[in-house]
N, CA and C atoms as an extended XYZ file, in Angstrom:
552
Properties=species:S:1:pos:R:3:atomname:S:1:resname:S:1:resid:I:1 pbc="F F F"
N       -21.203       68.979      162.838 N   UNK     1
C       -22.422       68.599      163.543 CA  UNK     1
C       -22.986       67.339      162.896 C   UNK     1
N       -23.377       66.380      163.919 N   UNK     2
C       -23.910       65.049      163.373 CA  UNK     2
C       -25.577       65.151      163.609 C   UNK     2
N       -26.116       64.327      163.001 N   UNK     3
C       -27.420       64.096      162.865 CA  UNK     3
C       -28.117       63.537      164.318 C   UNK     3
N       -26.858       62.649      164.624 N   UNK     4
C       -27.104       61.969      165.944 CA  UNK     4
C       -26.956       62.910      167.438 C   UNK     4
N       -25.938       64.001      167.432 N   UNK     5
C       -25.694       65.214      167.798 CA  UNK     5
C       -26.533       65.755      168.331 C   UNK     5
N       -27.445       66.295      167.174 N   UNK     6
C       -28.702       67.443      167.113 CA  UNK     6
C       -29.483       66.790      167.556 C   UNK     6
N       -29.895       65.340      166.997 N   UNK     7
C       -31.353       64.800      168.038 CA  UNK     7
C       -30.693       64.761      169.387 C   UNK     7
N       -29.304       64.053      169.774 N   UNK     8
C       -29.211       63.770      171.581 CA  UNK     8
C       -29.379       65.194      171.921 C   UNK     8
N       -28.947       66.706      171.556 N   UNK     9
C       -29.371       67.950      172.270 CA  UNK     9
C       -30.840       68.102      172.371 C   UNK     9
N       -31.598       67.779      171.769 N   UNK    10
C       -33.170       68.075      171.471 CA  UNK    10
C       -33.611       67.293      172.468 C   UNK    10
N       -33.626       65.834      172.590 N   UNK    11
C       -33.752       64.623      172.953 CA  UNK    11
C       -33.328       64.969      174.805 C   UNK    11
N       -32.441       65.819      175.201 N   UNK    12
C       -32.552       66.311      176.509 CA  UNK    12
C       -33.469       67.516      176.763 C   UNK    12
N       -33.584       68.518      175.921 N   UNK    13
C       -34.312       69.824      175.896 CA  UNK    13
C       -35.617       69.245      176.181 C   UNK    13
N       -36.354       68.493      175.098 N   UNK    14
C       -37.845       67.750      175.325 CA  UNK    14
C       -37.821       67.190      176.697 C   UNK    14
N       -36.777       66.176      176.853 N   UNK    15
C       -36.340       65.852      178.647 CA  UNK    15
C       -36.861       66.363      179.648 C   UNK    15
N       -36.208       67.768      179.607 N   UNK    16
C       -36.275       68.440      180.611 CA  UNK    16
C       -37.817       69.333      180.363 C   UNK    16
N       -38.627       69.646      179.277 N   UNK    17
C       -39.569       70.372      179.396 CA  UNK    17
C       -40.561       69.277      179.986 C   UNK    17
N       -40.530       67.869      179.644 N   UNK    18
C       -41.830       66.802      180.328 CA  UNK    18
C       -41.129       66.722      181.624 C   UNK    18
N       -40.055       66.868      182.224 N   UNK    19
C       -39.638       66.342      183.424 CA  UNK    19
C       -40.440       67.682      184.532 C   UNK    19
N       -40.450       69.172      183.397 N   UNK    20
C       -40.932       70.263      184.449 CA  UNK    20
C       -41.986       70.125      184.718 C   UNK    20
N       -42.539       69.265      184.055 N   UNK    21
C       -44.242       68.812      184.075 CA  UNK    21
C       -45.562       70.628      183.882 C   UNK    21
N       -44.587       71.491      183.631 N   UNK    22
C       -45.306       72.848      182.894 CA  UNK    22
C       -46.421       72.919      182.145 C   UNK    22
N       -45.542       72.142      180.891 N   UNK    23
C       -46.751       71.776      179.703 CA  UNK    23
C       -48.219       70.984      179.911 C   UNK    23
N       -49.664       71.626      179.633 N   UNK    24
C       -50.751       71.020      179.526 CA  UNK    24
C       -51.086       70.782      178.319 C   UNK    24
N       -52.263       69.760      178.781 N   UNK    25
C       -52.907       69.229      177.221 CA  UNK    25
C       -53.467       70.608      176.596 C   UNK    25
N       -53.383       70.677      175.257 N   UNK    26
C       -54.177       71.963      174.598 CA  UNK    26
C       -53.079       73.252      174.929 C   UNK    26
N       -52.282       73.376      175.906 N   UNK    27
C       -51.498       74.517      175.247 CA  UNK    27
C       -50.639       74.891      174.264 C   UNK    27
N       -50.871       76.040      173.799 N   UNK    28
C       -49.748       76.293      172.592 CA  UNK    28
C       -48.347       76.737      172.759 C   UNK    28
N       -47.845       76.084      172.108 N   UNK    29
C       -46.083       75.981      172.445 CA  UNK    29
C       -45.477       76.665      170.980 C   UNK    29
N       -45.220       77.652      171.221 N   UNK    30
C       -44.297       78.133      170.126 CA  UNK    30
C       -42.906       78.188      169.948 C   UNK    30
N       -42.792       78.034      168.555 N   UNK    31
C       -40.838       77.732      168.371 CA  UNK    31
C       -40.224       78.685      167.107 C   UNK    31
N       -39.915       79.676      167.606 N   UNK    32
C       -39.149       79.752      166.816 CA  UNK    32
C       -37.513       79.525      166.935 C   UNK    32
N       -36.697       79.494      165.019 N   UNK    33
C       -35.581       78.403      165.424 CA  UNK    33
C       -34.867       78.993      163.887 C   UNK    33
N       -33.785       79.336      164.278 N   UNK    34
C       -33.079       79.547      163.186 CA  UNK    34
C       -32.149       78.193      162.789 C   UNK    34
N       -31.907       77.763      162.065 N   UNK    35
C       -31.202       76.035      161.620 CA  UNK    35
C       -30.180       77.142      161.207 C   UNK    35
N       -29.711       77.904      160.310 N   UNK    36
C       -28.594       79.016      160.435 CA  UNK    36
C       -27.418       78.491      161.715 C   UNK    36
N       -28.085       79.248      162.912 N   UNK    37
C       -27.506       79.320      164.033 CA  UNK    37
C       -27.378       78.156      164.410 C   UNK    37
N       -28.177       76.597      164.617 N   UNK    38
C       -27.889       75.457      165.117 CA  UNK    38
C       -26.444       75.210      164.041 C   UNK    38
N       -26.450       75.414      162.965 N   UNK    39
C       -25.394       74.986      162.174 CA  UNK    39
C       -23.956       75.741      162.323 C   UNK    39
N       -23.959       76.984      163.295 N   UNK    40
C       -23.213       77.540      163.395 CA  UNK    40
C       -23.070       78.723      162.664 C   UNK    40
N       -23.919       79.289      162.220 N   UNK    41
C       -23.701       80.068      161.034 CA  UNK    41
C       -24.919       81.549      161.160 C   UNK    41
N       -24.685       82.582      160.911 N   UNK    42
C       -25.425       83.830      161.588 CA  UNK    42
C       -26.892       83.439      160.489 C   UNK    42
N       -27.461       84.126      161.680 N   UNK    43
C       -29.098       84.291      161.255 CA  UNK    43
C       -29.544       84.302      159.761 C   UNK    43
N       -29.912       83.600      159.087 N   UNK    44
C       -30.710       84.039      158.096 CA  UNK    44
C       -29.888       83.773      156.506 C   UNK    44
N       -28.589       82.820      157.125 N   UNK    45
C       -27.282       82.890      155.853 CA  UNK    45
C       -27.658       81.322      155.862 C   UNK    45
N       -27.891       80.490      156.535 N   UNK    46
C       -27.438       78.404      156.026 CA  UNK    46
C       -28.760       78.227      156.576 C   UNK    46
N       -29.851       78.243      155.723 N   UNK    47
C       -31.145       77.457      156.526 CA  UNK    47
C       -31.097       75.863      156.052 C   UNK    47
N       -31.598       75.178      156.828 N   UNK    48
C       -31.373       73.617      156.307 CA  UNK    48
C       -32.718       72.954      157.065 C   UNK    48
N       -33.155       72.184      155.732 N   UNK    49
C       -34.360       71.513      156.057 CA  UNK    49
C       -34.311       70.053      156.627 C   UNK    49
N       -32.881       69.631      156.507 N   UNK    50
C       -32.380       68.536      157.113 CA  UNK    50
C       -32.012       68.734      158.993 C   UNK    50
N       -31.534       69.833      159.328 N   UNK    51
C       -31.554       70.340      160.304 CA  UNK    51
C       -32.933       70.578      161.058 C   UNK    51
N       -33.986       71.147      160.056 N   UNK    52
C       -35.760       71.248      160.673 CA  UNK    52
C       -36.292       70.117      161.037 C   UNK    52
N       -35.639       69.254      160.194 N   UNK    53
C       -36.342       67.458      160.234 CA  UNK    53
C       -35.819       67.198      161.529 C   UNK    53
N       -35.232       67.103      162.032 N   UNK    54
C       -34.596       66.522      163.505 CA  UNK    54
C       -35.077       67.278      164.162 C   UNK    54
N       -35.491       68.762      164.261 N   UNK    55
C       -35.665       69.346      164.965 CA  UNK    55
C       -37.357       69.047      165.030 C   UNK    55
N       -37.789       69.128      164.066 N   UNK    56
C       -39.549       69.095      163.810 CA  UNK    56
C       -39.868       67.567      164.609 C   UNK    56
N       -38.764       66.506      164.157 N   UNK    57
C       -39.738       64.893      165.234 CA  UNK    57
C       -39.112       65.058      166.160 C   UNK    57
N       -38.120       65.859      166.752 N   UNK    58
C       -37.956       65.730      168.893 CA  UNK    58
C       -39.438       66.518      169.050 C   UNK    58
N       -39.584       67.902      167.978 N   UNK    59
C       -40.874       68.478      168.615 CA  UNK    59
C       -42.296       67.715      169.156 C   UNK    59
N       -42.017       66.975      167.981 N   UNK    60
C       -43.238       65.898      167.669 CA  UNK    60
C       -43.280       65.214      168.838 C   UNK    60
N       -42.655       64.702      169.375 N   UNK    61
C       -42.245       63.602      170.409 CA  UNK    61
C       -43.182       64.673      171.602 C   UNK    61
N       -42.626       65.963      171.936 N   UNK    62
C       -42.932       66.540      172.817 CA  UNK    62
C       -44.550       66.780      172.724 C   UNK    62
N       -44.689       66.709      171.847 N   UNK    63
C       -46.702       67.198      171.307 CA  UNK    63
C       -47.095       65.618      171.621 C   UNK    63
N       -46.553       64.555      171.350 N   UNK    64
C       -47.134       63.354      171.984 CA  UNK    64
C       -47.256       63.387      173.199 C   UNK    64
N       -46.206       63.726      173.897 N   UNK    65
C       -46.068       63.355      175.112 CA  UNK    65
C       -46.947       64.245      175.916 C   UNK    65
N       -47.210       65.470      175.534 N   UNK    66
C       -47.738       66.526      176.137 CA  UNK    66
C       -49.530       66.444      176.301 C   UNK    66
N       -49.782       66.767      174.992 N   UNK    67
C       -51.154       67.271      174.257 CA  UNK    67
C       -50.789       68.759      173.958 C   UNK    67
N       -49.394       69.429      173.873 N   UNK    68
C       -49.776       70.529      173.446 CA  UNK    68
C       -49.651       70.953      171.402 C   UNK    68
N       -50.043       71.662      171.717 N   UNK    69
C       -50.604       72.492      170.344 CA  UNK    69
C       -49.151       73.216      169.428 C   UNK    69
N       -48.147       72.550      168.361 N   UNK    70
C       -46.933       72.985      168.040 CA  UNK    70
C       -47.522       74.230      167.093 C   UNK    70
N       -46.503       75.659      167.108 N   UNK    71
C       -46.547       76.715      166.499 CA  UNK    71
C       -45.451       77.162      166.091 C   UNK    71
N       -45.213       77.019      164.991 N   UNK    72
C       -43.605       77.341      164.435 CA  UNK    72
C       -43.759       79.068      163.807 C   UNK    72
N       -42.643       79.690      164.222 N   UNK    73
C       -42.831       80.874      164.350 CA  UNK    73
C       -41.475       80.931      162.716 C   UNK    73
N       -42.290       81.925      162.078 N   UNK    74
C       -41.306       82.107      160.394 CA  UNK    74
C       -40.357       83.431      161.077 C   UNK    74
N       -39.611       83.571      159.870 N   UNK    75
C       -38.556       84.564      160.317 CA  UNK    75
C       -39.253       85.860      160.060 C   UNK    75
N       -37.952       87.054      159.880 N   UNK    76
C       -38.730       88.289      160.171 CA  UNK    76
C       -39.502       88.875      158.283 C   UNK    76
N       -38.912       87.738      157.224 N   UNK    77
C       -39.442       88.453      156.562 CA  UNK    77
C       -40.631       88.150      156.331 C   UNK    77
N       -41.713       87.356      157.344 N   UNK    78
C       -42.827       87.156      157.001 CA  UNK    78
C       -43.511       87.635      158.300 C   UNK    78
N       -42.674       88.849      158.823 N   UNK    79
C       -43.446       89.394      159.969 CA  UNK    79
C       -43.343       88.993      161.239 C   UNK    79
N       -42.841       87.345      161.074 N   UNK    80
C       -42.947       86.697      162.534 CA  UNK    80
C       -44.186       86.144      162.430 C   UNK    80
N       -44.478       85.582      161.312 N   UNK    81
C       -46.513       85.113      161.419 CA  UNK    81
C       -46.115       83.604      161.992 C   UNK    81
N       -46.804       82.533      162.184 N   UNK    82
C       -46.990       81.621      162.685 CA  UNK    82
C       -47.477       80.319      161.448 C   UNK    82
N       -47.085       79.170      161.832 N   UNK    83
C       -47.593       78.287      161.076 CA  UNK    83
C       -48.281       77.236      162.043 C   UNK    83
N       -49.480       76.748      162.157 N   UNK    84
C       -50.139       75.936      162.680 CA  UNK    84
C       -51.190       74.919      162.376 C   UNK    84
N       -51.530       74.381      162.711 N   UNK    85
C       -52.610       73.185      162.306 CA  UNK    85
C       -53.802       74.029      162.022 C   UNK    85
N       -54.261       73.897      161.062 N   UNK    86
C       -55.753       74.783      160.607 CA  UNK    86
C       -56.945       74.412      162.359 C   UNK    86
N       -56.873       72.994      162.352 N   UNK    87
C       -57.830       72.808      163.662 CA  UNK    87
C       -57.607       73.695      165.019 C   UNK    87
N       -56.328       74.518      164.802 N   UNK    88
C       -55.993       75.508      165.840 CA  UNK    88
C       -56.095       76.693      165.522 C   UNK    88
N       -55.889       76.844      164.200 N   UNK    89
C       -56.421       78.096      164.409 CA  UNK    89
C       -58.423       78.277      164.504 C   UNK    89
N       -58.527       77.470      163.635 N   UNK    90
C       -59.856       77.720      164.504 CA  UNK    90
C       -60.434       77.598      165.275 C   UNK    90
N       -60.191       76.608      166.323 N   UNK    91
C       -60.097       76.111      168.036 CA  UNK    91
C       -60.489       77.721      168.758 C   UNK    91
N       -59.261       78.453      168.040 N   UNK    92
C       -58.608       79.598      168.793 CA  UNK    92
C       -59.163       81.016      168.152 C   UNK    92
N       -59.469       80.245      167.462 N   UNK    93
C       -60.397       81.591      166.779 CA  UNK    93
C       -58.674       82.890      165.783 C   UNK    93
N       -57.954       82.101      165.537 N   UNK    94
C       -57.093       82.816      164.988 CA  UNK    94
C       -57.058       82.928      163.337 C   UNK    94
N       -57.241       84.727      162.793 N   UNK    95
C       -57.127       84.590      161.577 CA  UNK    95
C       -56.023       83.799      160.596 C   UNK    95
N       -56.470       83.476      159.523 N   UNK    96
C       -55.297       83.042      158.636 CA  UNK    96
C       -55.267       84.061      157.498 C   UNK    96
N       -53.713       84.088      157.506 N   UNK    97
C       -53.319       84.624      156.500 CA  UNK    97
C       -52.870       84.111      155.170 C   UNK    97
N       -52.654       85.319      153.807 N   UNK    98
C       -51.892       84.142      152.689 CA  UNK    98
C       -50.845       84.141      152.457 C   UNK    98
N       -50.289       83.170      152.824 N   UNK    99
C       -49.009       83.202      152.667 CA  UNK    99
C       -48.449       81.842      152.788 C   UNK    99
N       -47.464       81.176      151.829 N   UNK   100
C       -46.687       79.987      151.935 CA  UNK   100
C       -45.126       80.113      152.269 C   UNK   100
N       -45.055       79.762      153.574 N   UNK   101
C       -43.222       80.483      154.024 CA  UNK   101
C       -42.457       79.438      153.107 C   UNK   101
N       -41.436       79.854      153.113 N   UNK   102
C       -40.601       79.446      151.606 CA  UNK   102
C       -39.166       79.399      152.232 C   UNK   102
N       -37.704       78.650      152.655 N   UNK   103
C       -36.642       78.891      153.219 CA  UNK   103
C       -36.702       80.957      152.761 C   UNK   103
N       -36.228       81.281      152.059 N   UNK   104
C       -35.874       82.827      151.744 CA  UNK   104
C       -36.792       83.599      152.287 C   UNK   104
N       -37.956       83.397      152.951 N   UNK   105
C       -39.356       84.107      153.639 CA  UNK   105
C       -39.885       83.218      154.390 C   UNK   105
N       -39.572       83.193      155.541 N   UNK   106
C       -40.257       82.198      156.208 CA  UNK   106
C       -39.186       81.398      157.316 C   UNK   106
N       -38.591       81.515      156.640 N   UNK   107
C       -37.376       80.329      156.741 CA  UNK   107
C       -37.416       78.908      157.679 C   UNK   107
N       -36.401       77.949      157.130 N   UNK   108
C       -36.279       76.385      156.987 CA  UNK   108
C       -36.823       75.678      158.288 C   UNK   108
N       -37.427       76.210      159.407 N   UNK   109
C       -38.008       75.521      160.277 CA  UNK   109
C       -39.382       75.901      160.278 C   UNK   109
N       -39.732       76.799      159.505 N   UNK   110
C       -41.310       77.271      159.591 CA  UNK   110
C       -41.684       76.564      157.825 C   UNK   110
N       -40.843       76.483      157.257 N   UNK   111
C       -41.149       75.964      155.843 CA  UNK   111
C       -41.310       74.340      156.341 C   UNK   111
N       -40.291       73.697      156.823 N   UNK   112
C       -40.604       72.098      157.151 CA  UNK   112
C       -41.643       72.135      158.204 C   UNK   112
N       -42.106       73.004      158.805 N   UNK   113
C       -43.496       72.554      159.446 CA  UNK   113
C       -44.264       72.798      158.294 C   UNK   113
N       -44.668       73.544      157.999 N   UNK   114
C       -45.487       73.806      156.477 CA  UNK   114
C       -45.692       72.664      155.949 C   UNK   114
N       -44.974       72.454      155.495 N   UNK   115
C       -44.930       70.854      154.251 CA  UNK   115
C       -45.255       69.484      155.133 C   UNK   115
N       -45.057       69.848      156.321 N   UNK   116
C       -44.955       68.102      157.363 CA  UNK   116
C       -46.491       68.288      158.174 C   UNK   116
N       -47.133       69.373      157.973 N   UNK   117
C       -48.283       69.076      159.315 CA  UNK   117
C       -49.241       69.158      158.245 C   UNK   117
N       -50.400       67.866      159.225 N   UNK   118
C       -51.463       67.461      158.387 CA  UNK   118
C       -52.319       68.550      157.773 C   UNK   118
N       -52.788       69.975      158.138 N   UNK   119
C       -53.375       70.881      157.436 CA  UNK   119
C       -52.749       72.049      158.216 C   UNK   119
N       -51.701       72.443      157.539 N   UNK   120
C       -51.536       73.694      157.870 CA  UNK   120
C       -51.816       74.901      157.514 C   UNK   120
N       -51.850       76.128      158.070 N   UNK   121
C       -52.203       77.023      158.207 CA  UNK   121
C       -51.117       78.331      158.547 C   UNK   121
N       -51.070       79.397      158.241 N   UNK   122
C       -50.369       80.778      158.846 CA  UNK   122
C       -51.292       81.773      159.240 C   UNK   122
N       -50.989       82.215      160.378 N   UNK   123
C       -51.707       82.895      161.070 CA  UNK   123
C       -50.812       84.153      161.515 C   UNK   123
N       -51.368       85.649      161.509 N   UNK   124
C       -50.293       87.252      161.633 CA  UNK   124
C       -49.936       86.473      163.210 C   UNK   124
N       -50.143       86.591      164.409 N   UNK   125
C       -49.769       86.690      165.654 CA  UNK   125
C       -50.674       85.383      166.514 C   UNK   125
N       -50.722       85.067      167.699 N   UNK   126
C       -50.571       84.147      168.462 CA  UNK   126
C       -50.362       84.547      169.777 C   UNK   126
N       -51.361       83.752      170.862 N   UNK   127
C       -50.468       84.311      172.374 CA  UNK   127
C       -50.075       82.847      172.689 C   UNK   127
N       -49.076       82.533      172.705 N   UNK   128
C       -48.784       80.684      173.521 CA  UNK   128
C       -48.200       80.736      174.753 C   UNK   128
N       -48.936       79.431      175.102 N   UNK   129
C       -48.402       79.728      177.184 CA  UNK   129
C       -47.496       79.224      177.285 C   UNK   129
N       -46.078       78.796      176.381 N   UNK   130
C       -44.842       78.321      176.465 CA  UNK   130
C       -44.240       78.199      175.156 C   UNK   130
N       -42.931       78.287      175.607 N   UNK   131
C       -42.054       78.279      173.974 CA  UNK   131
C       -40.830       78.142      174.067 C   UNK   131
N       -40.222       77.889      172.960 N   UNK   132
C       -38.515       77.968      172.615 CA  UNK   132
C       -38.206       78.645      171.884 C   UNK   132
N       -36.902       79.133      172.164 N   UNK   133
C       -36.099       80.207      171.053 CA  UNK   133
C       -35.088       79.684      170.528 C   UNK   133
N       -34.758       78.776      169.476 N   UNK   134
C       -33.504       78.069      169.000 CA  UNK   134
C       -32.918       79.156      168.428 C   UNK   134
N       -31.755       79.670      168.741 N   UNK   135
C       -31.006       80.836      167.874 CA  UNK   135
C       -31.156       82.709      168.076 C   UNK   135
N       -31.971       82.735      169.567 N   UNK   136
C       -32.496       83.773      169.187 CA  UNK   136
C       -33.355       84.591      168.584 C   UNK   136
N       -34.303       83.752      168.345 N   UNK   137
C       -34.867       84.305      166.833 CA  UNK   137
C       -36.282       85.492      167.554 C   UNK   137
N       -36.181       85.439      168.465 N   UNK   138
C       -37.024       86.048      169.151 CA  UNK   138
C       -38.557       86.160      169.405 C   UNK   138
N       -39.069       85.082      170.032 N   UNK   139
C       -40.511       84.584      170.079 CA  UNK   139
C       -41.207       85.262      171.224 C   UNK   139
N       -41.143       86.038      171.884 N   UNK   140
C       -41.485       86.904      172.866 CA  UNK   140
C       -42.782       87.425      172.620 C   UNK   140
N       -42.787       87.662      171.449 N   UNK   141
C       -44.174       88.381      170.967 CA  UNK   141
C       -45.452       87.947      170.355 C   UNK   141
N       -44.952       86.409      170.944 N   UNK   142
C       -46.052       85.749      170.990 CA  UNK   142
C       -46.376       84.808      171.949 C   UNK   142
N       -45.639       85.169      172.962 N   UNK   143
C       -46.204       84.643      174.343 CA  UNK   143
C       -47.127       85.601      174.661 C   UNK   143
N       -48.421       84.785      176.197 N   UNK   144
C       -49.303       85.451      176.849 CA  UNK   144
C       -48.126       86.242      177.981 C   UNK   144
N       -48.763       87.237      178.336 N   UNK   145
C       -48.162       87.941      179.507 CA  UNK   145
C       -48.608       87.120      180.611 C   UNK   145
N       -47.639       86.648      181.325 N   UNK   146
C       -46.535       86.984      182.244 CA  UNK   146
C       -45.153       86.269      181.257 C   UNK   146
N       -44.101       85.904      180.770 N   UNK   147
C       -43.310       85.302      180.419 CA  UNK   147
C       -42.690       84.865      181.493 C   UNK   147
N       -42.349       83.672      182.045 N   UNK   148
C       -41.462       83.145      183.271 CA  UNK   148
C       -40.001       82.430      182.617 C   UNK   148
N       -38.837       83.104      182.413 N   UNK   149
C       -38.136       82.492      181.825 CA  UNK   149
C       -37.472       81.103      182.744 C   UNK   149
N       -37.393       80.039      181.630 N   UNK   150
C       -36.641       79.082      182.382 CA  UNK   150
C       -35.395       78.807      181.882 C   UNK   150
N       -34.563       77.992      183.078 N   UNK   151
C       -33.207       77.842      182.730 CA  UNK   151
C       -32.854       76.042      182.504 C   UNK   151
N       -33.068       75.549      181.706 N   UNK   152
C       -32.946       74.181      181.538 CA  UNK   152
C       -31.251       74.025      181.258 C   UNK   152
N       -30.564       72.806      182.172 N   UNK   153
C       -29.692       72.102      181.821 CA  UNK   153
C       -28.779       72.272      180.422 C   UNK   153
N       -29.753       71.865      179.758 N   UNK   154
C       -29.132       71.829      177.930 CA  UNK   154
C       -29.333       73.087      177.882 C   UNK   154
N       -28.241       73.879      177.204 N   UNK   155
C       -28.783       75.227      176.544 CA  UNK   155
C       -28.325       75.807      175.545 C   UNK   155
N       -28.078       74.445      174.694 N   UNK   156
C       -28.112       74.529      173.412 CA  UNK   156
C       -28.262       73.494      172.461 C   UNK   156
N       -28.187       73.889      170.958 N   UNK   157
C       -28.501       72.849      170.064 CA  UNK   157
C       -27.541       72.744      169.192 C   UNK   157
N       -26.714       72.072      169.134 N   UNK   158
C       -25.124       72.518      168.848 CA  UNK   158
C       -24.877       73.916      168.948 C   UNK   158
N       -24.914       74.748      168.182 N   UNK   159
C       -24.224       76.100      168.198 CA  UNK   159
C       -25.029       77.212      168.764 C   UNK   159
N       -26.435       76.854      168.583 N   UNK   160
C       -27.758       77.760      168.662 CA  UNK   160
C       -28.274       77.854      170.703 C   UNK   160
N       -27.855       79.139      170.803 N   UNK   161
C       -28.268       79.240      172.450 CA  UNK   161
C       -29.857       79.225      172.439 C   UNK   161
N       -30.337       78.154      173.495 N   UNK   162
C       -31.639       77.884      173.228 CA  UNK   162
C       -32.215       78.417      175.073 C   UNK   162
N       -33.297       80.005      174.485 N   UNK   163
C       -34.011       80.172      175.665 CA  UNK   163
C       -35.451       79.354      175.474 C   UNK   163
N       -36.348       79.506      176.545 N   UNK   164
C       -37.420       78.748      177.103 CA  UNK   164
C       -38.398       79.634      178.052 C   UNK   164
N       -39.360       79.510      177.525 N   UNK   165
C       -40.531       79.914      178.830 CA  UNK   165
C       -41.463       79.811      178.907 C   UNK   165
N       -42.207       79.463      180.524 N   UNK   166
C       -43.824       79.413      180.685 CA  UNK   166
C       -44.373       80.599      180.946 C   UNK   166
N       -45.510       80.640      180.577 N   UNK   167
C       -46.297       81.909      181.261 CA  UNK   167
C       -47.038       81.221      182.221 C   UNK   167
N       -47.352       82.712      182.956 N   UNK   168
C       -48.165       82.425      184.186 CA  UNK   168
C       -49.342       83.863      184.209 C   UNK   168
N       -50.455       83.779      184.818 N   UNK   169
C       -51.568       84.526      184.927 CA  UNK   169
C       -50.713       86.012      185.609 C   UNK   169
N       -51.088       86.873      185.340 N   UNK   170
C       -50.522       88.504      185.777 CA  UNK   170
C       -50.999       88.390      187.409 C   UNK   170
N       -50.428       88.772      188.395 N   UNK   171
C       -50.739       89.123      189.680 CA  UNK   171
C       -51.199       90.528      189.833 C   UNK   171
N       -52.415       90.881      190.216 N   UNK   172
C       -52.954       92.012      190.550 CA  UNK   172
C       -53.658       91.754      192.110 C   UNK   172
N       -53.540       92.785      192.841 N   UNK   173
C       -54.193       93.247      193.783 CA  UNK   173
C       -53.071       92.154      194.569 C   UNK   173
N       -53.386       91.656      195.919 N   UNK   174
C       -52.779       91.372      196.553 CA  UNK   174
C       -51.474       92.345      197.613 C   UNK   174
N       -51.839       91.119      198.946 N   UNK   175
C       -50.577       92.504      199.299 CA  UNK   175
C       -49.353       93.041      199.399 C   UNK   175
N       -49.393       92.645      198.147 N   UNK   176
C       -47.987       93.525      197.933 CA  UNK   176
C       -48.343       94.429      196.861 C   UNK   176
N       -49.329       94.680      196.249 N   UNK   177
C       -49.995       95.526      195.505 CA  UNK   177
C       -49.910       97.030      196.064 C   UNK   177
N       -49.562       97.928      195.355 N   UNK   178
C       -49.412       99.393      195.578 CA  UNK   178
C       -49.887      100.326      194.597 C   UNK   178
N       -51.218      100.731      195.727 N   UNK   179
C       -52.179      101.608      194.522 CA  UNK   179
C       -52.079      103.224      194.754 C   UNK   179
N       -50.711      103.970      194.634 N   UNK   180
C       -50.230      105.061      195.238 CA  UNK   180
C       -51.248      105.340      196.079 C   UNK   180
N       -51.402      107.126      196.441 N   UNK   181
C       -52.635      107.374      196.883 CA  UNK   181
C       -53.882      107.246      196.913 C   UNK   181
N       -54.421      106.710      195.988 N   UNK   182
C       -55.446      106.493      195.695 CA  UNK   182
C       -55.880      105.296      196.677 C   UNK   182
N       -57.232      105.284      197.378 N   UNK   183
C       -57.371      104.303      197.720 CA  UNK   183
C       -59.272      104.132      197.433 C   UNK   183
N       -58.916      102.876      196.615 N   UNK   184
C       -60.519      102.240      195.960 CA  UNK   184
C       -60.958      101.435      197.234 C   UNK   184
């Protein structure tokens, strides 16, 4: 895997999320991303901070282009907590926790946001109205309900199968709504 590689996969992924025109100013976009798996290598065995760096400025690019709000999601031994700009979590009213993710806790894409954003912060949980999954790593549980999965073009980052999704507001009532017997 080349350096040049990993940005042209990213470099279409960002592509295609400004081309869906989805993303608003102020929403939160969460990522989690195993560099493991982009490198070819199972979850949680090759984290690489050289791998986060390419991955962290396509993100960047996308938070320019957007206005949204980046949330790097740590691995499981820190729960799945979140790393974000302190001005978001309090925007959002989200607690912070203590904790400094570290590659071995945290791991190498939640540690290079750590060290690269102007005041960061970790926070237990998060609801974001869109996100990426580099590797699987499973960010689900911190999207808002509805999750709308999308299917973008690129769907991967060298080795790492990369899902995607917007949320959308829950549909209630309407008619296709079915309120058994009961009728309010």
């Amino acid at each position: 895997m080349t350096k040049d590689r990993l940005a042209q996969d990213l470099q279409c992924i960002v592509k295609e999320w400004i081309d869906a025109s989805i993303l608003r100013e102020n929403d939160i976009f969460v990522i989690g991303c195993s560099t493991s798996e982009v490198a070819g290598q199972p979850i949680g065995t090759a984290g690489s901070e050289q791998i986060a760096s390419t991955i962290y400025q396509q993100l960047q690019f996308l938070q320019d282009a957007t206005g949204i709000h980046l949330a790097f999601q740590c691995c499981e031994h820190l729960n799945r907590a979140i790393v974000v700009e302190r001005t978001v979590a309090t925007s959002y009213s989200l607690p912070e926790v203590t904790v400094v993710p570290v590659r071995q806790a945290g791991g190498a894409m939640a540690t290079y946001a750590y060290k690269h954003m102007d005041n960061p912060v970790v926070v237990e949980e998060i609801t974001a109205d869109a996100g990426m999954d580099i590797g699987e790593t499973m960010i689900g549980m911190h999207l808002k309900h509805v999750a709308v999965p999308l299917k973008f073009k690129q769907r991967f980052v060298n080795h790492a199968r990369v899902r995607a999704a917007r949320t959308r507001p829950k549909l209630i009532g309407g008619i296709r709504a079915f309120y058994g017997n009961n009728h309010y």
